[in-house]
C-alpha positions as CSV (number, residue, x, y, z in Angstrom):
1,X,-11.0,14.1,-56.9
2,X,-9.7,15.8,-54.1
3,X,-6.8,14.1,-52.0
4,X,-5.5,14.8,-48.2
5,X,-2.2,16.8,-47.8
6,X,-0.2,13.7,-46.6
7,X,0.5,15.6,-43.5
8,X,-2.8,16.5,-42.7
9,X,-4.8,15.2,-39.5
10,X,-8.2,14.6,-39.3
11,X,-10.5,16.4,-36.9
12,X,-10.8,13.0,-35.3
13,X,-7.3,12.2,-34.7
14,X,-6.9,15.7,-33.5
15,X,-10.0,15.6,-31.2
16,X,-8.0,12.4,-30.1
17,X,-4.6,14.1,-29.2
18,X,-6.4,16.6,-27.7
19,X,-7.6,14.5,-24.9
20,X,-4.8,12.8,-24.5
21,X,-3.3,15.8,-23.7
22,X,-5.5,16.5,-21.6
23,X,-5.8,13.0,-19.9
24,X,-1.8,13.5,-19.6
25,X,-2.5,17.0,-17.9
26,X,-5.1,15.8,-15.4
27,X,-2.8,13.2,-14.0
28,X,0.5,15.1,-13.8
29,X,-2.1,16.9,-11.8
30,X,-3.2,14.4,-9.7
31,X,0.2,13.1,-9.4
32,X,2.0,16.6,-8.2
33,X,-0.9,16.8,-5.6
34,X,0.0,13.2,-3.9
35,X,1.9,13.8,-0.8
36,X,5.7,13.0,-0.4
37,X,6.9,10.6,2.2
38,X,10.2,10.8,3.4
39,X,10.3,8.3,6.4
40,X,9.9,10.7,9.8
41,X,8.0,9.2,12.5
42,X,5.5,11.9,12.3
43,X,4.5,11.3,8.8
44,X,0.9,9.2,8.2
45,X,1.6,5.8,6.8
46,X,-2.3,5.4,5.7
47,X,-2.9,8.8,4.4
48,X,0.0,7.9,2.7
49,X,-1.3,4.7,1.1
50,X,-4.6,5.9,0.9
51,X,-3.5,8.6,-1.4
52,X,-2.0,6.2,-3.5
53,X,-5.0,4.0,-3.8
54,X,-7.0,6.8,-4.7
55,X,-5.1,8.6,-7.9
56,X,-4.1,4.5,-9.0
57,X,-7.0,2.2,-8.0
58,X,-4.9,-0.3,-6.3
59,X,-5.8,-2.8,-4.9
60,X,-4.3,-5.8,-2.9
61,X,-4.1,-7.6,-6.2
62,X,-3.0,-5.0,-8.2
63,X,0.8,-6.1,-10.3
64,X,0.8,-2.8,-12.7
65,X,3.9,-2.0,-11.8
66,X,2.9,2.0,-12.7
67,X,1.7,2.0,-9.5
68,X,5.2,1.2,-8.3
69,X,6.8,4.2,-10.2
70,X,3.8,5.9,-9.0
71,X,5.3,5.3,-5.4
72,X,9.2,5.8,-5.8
73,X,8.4,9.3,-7.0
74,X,6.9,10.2,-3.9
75,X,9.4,8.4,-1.7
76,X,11.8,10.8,-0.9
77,X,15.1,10.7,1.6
78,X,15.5,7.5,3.7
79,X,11.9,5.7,2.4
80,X,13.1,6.0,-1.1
81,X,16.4,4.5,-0.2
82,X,14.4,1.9,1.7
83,X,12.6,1.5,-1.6
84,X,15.3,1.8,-4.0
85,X,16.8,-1.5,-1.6
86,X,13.7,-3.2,-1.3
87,X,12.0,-2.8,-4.5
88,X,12.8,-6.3,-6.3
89,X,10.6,-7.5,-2.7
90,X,7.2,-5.9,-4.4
91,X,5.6,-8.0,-6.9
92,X,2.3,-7.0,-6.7
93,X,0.5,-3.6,-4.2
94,X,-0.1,-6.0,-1.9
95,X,3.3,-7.1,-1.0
96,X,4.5,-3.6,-1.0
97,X,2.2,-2.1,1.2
98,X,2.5,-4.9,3.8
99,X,6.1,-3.9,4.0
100,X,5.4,-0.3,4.1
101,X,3.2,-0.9,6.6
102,X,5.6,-2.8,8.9
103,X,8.9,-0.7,8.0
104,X,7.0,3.2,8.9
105,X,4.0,2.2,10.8
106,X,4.2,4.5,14.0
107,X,2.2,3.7,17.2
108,X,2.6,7.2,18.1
109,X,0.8,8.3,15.0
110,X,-2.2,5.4,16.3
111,X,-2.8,6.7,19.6
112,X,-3.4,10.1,18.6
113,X,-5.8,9.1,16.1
114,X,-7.0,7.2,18.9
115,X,-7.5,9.9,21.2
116,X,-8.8,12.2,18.6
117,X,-11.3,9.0,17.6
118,X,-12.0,9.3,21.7
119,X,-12.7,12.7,21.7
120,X,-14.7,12.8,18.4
121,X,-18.2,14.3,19.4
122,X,-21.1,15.4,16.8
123,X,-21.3,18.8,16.1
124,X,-24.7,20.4,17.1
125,X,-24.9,21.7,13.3
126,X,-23.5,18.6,11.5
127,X,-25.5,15.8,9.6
128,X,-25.2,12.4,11.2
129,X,-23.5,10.7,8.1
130,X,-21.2,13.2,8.2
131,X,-20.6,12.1,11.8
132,X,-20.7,8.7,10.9
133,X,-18.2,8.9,7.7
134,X,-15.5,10.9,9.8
135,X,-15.3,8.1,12.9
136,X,-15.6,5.2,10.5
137,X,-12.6,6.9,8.5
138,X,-10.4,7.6,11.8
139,X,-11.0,3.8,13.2
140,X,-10.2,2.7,9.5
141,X,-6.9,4.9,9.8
142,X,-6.5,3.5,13.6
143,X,-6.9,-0.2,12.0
144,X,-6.7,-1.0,7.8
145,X,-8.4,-4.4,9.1
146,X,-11.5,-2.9,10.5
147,X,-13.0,-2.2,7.8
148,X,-14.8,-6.1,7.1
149,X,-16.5,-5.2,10.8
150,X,-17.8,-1.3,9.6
151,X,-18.8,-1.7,6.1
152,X,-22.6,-1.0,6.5
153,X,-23.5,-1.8,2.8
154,X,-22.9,-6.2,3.5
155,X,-25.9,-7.8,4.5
């Protein structure tokens, strides 16, 4: 009979570490893509967020508190010290990106979006949804909340 070296792995398990190695890879990946934010007026609060939501799925619900960390590695400079300050505040996304939201939102940053949103014009060679998806995105940057009113796909 034949026995395994004790310290042998299986292709299985190795198959196994492999991905996770990989997995690991892809989303130190993802992560060193996300934008920093460090606070200045002329940084995008919703890029910002929207960023977020993307690599971690968030959602107002969310209470993985990875998403958190996610955060406080990208806050640099005054918003992580607001963070560091704040942080027993955020039990759940939600609560967090309320007071994101109300501590960096800029109404500078909102009416040039609105102006660019005003001066948005189809291009002679683009598709229509293409159009379409680019003002829907700037008036959902203009205003989180106006997204129930655009969403095309409720009855």
């Amino acid at each position: 009979m034949l026995m395994a070296h004790p310290y042998s792995i299986s292709s299985s398990n190795m198959n196994q570490m492999t991905d996770t190695t990989l997995l690991a890879k892809a989303r130190k990946a993802r992560f060193d893509d996300l934008p920093n934010f460090s606070g200045h007026c002329s940084e995008d609060v919703e890029r910002f967020l929207k960023s977020i939501k993307n690599i971690t799925k968030a959602n107002d619900q969310s209470e993985n508190h990875e998403i958190l960390e996610i955060v406080r590695g990208k806050l640099i400079q005054s918003a992580g010290l607001w963070f560091n300050n704040h942080e027993q505040d955020f039990k759940k996304w939600s609560d967090f990106e309320l007071a994101f939201r109300n501590r960096y939102f800029s109404l500078t940053m909102i009416h040039k979006k609105f102006d660019l949103l005003k001066q948005r014009k189809q291009l002679h060679d683009e598709h229509v949804t293409s159009y379409f998806d680019d003002v829907v995105n700037l008036c959902k940057e203009i205003d989180p909340q106006i997204k129930n009113f655009l969403d095309v796909n409720q009855p």
